[in-house]
C-alpha positions, 0 to 999 in steps of 0.5 A, a space after each residue: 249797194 255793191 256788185 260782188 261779182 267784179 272783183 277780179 285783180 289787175 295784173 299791175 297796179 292800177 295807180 302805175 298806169 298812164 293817164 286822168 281825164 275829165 268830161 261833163 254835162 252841160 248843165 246839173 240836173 236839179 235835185 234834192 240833197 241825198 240822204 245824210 250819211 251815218 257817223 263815222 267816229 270811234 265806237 260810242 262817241 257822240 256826234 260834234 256839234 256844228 258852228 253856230 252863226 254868230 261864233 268868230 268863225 263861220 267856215 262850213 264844209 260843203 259836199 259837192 256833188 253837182 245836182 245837191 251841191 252843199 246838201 250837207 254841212 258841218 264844220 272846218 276842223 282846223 290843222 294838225 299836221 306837221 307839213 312845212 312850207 316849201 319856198 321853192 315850188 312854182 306856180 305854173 310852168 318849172 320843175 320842183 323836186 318831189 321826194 326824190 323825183 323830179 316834176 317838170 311841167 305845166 298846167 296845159 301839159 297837165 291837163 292834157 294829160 289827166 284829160 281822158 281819164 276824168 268822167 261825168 256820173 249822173 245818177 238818179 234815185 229815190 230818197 226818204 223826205 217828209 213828203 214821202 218817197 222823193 225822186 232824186 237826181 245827182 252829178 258829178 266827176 269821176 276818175 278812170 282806174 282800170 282799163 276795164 271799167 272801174 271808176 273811183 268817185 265820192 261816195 256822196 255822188 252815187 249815193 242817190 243811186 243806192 237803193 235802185 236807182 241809176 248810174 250814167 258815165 259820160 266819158 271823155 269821146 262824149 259816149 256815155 253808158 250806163 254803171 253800176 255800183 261796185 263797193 262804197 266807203 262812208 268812212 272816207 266818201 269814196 266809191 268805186 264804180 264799174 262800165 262794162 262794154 267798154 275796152 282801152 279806156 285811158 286810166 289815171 297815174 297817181 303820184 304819192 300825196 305824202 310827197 307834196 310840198 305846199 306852194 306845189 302847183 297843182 290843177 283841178 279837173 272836172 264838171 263844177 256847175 255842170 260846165 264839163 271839162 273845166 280845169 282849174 289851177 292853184 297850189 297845195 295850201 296844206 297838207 294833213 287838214 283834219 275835215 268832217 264833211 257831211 250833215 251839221 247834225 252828226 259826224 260823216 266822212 272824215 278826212 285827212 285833206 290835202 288842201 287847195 285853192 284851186 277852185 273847186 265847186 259842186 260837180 268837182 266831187 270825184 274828179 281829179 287834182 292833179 301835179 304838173 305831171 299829171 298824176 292824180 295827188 288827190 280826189 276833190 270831194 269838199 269846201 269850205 264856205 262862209 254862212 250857216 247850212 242854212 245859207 243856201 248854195 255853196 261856191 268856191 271861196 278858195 278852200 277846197 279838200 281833196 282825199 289824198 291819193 295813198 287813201 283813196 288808191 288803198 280804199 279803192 282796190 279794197 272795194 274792187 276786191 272785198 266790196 268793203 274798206 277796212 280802218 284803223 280804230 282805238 276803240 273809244 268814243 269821244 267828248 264834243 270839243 269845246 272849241 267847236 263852239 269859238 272857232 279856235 283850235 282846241 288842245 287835245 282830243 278827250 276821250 269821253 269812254 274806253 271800250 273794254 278789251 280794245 287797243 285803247 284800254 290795253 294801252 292804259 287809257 282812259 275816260 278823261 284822258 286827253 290825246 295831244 299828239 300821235 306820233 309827232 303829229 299834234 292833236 288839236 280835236 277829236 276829228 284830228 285824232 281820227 284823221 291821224 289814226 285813219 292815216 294808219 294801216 291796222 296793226 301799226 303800233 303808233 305812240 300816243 301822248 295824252 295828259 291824265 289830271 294835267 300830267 303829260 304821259 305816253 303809251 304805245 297803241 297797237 292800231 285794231 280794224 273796223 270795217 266800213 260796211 
């Protein structure tokens, strides 16, 4: 559902402007998971494959949005990045380097700054069960972007909402006034809603999550468990984690996580984890628990996932601008990872088929051919092929290395669109 109408450009940026904040409910209303969102892998692949109880890890990926929290999950993917460990970063009041910026702060400071620009979304709507038409209800965070309106939230937290149902903000003041969905974004769980009526709302400044550090401080803000304007403090655990989060049965959003252990429960989704500046690093939006699907609610256990800032700004100002969100793509599908089945990380992405005419098959690649890094990043699985190439604008020429019949080979792939529409 997208209003096609308010796509105006801001005369700035928005991600340079002051701000972030959060405000919430008191309490989730009770709900029914929403309806499980589509595939998102490369063109023909088959879905992977979740976890099964019994294997030597047992790590699932939970949604969280407050009213169907942990509706929906599939399997922690393991790391592919190539981050390094920082052993001067503090963990609470202090100052660390970051790029070539310097951060001086602490988590009160922080919050009182990321505080008016985080918000409270409920949303009610219909969904599709084996009983029918059922009435649904969900909630969960957002973050101010522009000072006219706009929000930027997860997509499985307006999802509900989709097809004529409706969305509440709560903002900072305690006003609470009624949105509507101005573009959504499967592919990476991210929305962007819009109030109207409303003037000089606070919007968030993001800071580059490229520059993290892990060890980094960070605090997280939000409503988890409906209890609003919780904030929480932690440190950046990894960057550049590879994440499918959604339905056990398919494949869903696929992310290139920067992960915390700030603690981070259903209701968090959409808000804000923020440096000791303040700036907006990343949007919650999973995390991590031990159990089966089956196992009931989720909570924190210390392993949460944000979307990185570079990736939501640019899908952000996508949406407000066309309704949709453009991806970089190879063109091929991809075989279920054997390593899925053990918890271990695997040693590579195969490609199970080449669509013909694509970046891949102009490449010289191959059915059978194993991707094991691109660029410098290594590649342990197919969702940490995805990740690395999502990570990349259309157009970019990235190198990939692969083996063919157990010999390493490289070749240079110029990167295609899909659009998420």
């Amino acid at each position: 559902m997208r209003d096609m109408s308010d796509h105006e450009m801001p005369e700035t940026p928005w991600w340079s402007q002051p701000g972030t904040t959060a405000v919430l409910p008191t309490t989730p209303p009770a709900t029914e998971p929403p309806p499980p969102l589509p595939p998102v892998f490369e063109p023909s692949a088959p879905p992977r494959p979740a976890r099964r109880p019994g294997t030597a890890i047992l790590l699932a990926i939970a949604l969280l949005a407050g009213g169907a929290a942990g509706g929906g999950v599939a399997e922690l993917v393991h790391n592919g990045g190539t981050s390094t460990l920082s052993s001067s970063t503090p963990l609470a009041t202090g100052t660390v380097k970051n790029g070539s910026s310097t951060i001086s702060g602490s988590p009160e400071s922080a919050a009182a700054i990321i505080g008016p620009s985080v918000v409270t979304i409920e949303v009610t709507g219909t969904q599709s069960s084996g009983f029918g038409q059922q009435q649904v209800a969900d909630t969960g965070s957002g973050v101010i972007i522009r000072s006219a309106g706009y929000i930027l939230t997860n997509n499985h937290v307006v999802a509900a909402a989709a097809n004529g149902g409706t969305v509440n903000v709560t903002l900072a003041d305690g006003t609470t006034v009624p949105a509507h969905i101005v573009g959504t974004d499967i592919t990476t769980d991210l929305a962007v809603i819009k109030i109207d009526g409303q003037t000089g709302l606070k919007a968030a400044t993001f800071a580059a999550s490229d520059a993290l550090k892990i060890g980094q401080a960070v605090i997280a803000v939000g409503a988890p468990l409906g209890l609003s304007n919780t904030v929480t403090e932690g440190i950046v655990s990894t960057l550049h984690r590879p994440v499918a989060t959604g339905d056990s049965t398919s494949s869903q959003a696929v992310i290139d996580a920067v992960q915390t252990d700030a603690a981070i429960n259903p209701g968090n989704s959409g808000g804000a984890l923020v440096d000791l500046a303040g700036r907006v690093v990343a949007i919650p939006s999973a995390i991590a628990s031990t159990g089966s699907s089956g196992s009931g609610q989720s909570g924190n256990i210390g392993v949460g996932f944000g979307i990185p800032s570079e990736t939501a700004t640019k899908v952000a100002d996508q949406l407000i601008s066309t309704g949709h969100a453009v991806h970089s793509q190879i063109g091929v599908g991809l075989a279920s990872d054997s390593s899925s089945s053990t918890g271990t990380p695997g040693n590579g992405a195969t490609i199970a088929n080449v669509n013909a005419g694509s970046p891949a098959a102009k490449a010289g690649l191959q059915a059978g051919d194993v991707v094991t890094k691109v660029n410098s990043r290594l590649i342990t699985d197919s969702v940490s092929l995805i990740a690395a190439i999502r990570s990349y604008d259309p157009g970019t020429t990235v190198t990939l290395t692969y083996t063919r019949g157990g010999s390493p080979k490289t070749t240079k792939v110029t990167l295609a669109s899909a659009t998420d529409g």
